[in-house]
DRENKOL-725425 format. One record per residue (C-alpha): residue in three letters; x, y, z. Coordinates in steps of 0.1 Angstrom, whole numbers, padded with zeros to 4 digits, always signed. Last residue first. Layout:
# residues N
alaXYZ
...
//
This chain:
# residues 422
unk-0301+0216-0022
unk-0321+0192-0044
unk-0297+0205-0077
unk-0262+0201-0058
unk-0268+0167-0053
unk-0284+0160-0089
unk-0251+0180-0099
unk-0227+0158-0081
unk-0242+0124-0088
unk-0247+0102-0058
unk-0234+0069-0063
unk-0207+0071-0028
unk-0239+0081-0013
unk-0254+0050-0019
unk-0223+0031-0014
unk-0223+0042+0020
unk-0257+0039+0027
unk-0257-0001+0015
unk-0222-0006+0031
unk-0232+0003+0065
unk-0255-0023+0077
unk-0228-0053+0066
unk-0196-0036+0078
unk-0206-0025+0111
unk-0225-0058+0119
unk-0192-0080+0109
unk-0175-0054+0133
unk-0196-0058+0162
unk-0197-0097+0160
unk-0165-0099+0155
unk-0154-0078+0188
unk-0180-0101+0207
unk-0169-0133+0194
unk-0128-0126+0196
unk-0136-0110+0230
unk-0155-0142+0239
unk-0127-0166+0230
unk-0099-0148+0246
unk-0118-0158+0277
unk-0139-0135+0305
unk-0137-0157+0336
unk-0172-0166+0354
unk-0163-0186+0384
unk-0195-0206+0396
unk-0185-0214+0431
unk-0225-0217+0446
unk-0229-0205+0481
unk-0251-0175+0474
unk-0224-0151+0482
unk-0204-0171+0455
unk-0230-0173+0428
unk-0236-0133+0434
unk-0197-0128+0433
unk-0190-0147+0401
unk-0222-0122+0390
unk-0206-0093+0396
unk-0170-0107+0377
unk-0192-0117+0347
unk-0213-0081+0346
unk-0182-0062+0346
unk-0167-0080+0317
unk-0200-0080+0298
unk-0198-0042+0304
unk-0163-0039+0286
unk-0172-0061+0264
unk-0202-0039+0255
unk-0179-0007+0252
unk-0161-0018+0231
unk-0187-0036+0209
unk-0203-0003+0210
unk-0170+0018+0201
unk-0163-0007+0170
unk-0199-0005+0159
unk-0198+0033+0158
unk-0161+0034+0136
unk-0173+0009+0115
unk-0206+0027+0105
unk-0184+0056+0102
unk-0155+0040+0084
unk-0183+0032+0058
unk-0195+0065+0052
unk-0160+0081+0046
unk-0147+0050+0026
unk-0177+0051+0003
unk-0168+0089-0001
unk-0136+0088-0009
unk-0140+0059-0036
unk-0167+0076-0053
unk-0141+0106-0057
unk-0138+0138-0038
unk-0130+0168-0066
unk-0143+0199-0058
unk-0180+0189-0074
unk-0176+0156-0054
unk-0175+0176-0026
unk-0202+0198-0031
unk-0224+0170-0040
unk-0215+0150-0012
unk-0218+0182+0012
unk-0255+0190-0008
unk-0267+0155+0001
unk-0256+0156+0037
unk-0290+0151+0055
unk-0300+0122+0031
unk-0266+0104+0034
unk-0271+0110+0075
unk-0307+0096+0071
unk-0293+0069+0053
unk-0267+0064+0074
unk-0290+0062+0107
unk-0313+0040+0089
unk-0281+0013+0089
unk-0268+0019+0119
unk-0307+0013+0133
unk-0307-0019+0108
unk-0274-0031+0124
unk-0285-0025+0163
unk-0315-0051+0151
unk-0291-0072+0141
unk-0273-0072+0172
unk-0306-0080+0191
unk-0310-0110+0166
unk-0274-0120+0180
unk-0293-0125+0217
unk-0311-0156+0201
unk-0279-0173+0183
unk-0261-0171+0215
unk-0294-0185+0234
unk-0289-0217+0212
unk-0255-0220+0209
unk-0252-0220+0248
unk-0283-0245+0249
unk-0268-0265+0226
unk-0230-0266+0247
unk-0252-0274+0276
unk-0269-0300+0263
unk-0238-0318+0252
unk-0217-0309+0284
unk-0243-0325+0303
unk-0240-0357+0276
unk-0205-0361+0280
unk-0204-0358+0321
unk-0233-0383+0319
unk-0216-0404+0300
unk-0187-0405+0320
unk-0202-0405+0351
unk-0217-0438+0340
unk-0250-0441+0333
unk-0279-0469+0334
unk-0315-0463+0329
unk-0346-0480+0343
unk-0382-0493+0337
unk-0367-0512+0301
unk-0396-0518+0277
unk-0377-0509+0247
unk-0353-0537+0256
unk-0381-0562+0247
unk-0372-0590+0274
unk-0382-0576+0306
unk-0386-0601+0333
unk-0372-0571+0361
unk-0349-0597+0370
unk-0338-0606+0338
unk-0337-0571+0327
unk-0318-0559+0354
unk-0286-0584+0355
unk-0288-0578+0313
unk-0284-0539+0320
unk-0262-0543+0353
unk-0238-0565+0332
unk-0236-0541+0298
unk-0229-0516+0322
unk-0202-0535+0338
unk-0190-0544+0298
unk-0187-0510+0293
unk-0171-0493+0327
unk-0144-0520+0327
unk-0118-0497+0323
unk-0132-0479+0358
unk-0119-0513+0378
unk-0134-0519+0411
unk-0163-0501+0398
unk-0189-0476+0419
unk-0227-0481+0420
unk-0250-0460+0429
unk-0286-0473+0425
unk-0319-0451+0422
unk-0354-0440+0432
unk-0361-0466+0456
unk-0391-0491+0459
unk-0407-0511+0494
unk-0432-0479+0502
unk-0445-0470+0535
unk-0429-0436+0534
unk-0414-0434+0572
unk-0413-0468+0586
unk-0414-0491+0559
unk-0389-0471+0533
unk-0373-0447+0557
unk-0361-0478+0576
unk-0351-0497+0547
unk-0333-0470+0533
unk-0310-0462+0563
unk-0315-0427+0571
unk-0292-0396+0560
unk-0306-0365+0563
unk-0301-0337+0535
unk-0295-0297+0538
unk-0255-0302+0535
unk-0265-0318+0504
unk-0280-0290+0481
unk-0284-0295+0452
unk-0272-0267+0425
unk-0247-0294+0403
unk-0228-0306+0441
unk-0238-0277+0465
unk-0221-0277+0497
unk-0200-0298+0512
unk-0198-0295+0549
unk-0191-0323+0575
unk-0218-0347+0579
unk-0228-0353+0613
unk-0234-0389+0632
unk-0253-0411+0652
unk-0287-0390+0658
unk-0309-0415+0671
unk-0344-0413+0657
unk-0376-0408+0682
unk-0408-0415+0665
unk-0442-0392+0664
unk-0432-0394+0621
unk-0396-0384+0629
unk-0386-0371+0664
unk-0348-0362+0666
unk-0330-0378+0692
unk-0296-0367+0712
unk-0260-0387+0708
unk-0241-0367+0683
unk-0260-0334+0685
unk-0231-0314+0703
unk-0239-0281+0704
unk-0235-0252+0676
unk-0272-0245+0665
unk-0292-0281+0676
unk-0321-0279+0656
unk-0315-0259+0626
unk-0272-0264+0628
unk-0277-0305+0621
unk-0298-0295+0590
unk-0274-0272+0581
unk-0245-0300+0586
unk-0262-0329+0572
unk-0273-0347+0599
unk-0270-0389+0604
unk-0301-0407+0610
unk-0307-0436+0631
unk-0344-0453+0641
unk-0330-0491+0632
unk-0353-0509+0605
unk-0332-0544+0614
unk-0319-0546+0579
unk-0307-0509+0581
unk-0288-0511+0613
unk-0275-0546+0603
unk-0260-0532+0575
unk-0242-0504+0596
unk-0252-0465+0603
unk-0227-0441+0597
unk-0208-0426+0621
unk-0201-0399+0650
unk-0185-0360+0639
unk-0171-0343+0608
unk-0181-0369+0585
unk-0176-0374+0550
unk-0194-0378+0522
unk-0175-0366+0496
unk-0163-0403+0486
unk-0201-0413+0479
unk-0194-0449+0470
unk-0178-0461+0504
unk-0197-0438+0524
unk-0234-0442+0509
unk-0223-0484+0514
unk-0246-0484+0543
unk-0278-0482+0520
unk-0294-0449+0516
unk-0326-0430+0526
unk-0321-0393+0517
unk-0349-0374+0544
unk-0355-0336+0533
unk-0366-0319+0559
unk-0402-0302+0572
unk-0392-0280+0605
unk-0400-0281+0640
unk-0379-0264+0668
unk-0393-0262+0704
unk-0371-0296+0715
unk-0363-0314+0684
unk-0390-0319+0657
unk-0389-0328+0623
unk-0413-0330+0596
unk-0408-0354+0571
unk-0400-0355+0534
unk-0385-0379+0507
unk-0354-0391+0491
unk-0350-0426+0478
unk-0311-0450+0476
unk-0299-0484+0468
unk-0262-0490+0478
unk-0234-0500+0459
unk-0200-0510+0467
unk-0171-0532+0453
unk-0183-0541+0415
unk-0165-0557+0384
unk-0178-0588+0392
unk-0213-0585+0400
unk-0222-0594+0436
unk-0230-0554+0446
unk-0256-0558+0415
unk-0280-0581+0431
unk-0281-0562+0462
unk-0285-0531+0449
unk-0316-0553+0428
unk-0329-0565+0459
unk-0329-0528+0474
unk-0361-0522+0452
unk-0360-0507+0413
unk-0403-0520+0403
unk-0424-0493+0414
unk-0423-0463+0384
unk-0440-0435+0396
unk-0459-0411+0373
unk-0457-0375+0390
unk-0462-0349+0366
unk-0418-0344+0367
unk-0417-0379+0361
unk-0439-0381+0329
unk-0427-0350+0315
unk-0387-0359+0321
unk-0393-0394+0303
unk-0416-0384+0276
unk-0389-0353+0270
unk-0363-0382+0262
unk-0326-0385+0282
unk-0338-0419+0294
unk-0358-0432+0257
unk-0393-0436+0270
unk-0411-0466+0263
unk-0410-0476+0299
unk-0411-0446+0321
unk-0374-0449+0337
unk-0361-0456+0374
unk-0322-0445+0379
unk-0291-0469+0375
unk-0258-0446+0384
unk-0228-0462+0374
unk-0196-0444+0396
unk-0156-0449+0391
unk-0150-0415+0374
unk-0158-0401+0408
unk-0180-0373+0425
unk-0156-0346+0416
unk-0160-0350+0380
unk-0201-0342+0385
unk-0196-0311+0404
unk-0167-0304+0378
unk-0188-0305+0351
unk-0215-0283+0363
unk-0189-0255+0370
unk-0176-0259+0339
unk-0211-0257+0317
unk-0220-0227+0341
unk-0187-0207+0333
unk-0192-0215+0296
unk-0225-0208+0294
unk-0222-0175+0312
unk-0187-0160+0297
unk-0212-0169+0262
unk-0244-0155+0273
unk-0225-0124+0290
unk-0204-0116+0259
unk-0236-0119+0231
unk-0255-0101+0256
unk-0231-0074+0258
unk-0221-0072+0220
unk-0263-0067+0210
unk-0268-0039+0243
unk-0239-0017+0230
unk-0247-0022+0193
unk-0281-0011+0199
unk-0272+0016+0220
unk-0243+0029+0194
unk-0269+0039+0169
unk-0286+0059+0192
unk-0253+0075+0205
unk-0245+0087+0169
unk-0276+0104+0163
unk-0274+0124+0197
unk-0235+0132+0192
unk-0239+0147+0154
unk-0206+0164+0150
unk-0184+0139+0168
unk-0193+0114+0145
unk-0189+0137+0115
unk-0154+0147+0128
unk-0144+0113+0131
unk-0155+0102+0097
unk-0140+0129+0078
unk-0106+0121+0099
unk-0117+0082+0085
unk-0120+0097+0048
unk-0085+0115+0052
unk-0067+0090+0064
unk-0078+0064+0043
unk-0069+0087+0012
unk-0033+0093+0026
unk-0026+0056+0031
unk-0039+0049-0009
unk-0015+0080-0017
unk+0015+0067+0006
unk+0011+0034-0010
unk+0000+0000+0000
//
């Protein structure tokens, strides 16, 4: 390039510039829409990927050892919208029971499981009552669950939950609700007009994929199954591997272990799903990558609307100007000159609201890191490389689209038609 061709763009972008700074009011309307487009494009994206990360983790940190079998609507494929509608309305499916943990703790390629339901109760300890969430488990909860851990007491044995034993162990804000910061190994909680033995105390975990543990009480499943709920099913089996390269073929042995005993022999008929935290892990990130696409794709219409309002904004500026093209031209400006003019404007305007938009996104991701945080969820929302590249290509793809059309319209305008409407 030249020092004539560098010459020209200087002088159509200083012609730019000073037009912009002319007409402040115009330019800051077109710059709104580019503002707001660039931010929600940066704040979806930091989101999604923050979220996806921190969802991740939650499940990484339970194990790459685990199988989790969960009751399924027959029919129903396990990741299908039959599936979710049915459960969510309240269809129950009655046929996973503790047998089958059992059954699947002698496979080969297995060292713990433990059969597992949740389900409410009120609870009362001295003057304070309150509704809680009961999570009835098998004895192997602390082998398989490895962030399960206790900070005072024990878990309850085998025999405890063969023998319908009234223990429970306290999650740590459930154990702070009734007993604040005493002791409560060793006191009773009353369940259903029953006492319960309270035998140990989580230690604090916090949120594992936005649920809650530290809120959860731990009572053997057989005893919260006849004594509490009066119902002889569970929910779902956690199952964790001796040997995690086996994860196939013991999946492949749950499935065929299941079906027999179930009598099921048309696979499509299968009341259960088996996952490994692998697949699970893949599967969560696929949906989550969608959705990111998805809501990306939505918040770029608000972009395009910013374009069409750059857009009308040049033509009214084209429109406005008429006579200066005209006398310009007439002096000597060429086509050339003046599409250059025009378009460094449009350029110019959508490179300050994309600017200015990352900027804001930037802000809006380190406010709400803080929000997740005070609410007791470690979602760290980092601005990448990624979403500046996105936001800043966004802006200037808009730029140069909406502002070609007026530019090149007034780069076309005849000098003496120009100067003939004035």
């Amino acid at each position: 390039m030249n020092s004539l061709h560098i010459r020209k763009i200087l002088t159509a972008f200083s012609f730019a510039v000073k037009t912009i700074r002319t007409h402040k009011a115009r330019t800051f309307l077109a710059l709104l829409g580019v503002v707001i487009g660039v931010f929600a494009v940066v704040i979806v994206m930091t989101l999604g990927d923050g979220v996806k990360s921190f969802i991740l983790g939650q499940v990484s940190s339970l194990g790459t050892d685990l199988i989790q079998v969960e009751v399924k609507i027959p029919g129903n494929g396990k990741q299908s919208s039959g599936n979710a509608t049915g459960r969510v309305q309240g269809t129950q499916i009655t046929t996973l029971t503790v047998k089958d943990s059992e059954a699947i703790h002698k496979l080969p390629n297995v060292i713990a499981a433990y059969a597992g339901t949740i389900g409410q109760e009120r609870a009362v300890y001295g003057s304070t009552e309150k509704r809680i969430l009961l999570f009835g488990t098998g004895a192997d909860v602390a082998l398989v669950d490895r962030n399960a851990k206790l900070e005072s007491g024990r878990f309850f044995t085998d025999g405890e939950d063969a023998s319908l034993t009234r223990v429970v162990v306290l999650g740590s804000e459930t154990k702070k609700t009734f007993f604040g910061e005493s002791d409560a190994v060793g006191e009773y909680i009353t369940l259903k007009g029953e006492k319960y033995h309270v035998i140990g105390v989580l230690a604090s975990r916090g949120a594992v994929a936005f649920l809650n543990f530290d809120t959860f009480t731990y009572v053997p499943i057989q005893t919260l199954q006849k004594k509490i709920l009066g119902v002889d099913y569970v929910q779902m089996i956690s199952v964790q591997m001796k040997n995690p390269v086996y994860e196939k073929e013991t999946v492949a042995d749950i499935v065929a272990l299941l079906r027999k005993r179930h009598d099921i022999a048309n696979p499509d008929k299968d009341d259960f799903a088996v996952s490994s935290t692998k697949e699970a892990q893949q599967t969560l990130g696929d949906v989550l990558g969608s959705l990111t696409i998805l809501l990306l794709a939505l918040t770029s219409i608000s972009l395009v609307v910013g374009g069409v309002g750059i857009m009308n904004v040049m033509y009214v500026s084209v429109s406005e100007r008429t006579s200066e093209i005209g006398l310009r031209k007439a002096v000597g400006a060429t086509s050339g000159g003046i599409l250059r003019q025009f378009l460094f404007e449009a350029l110019i305007i959508t490179f300050l609201g994309g600017l200015i938009g990352i900027l804001l996104g930037i802000v809006m991701a380190f406010g709400l890191t803080k929000l997740f945080q005070y609410i007791g969820y470690n979602v760290m929302l980092q601005f990448s490389f990624a979403s500046f590249l996105l936001g800043a290509g966004f802006s200037m793809a808009v730029g140069l689209i909406f502002g070609i059309a007026p530019a090149y319209r007034a780069s076309q305008l005849s000098p003496m038609e120009a100067l003939r409407r004035e």
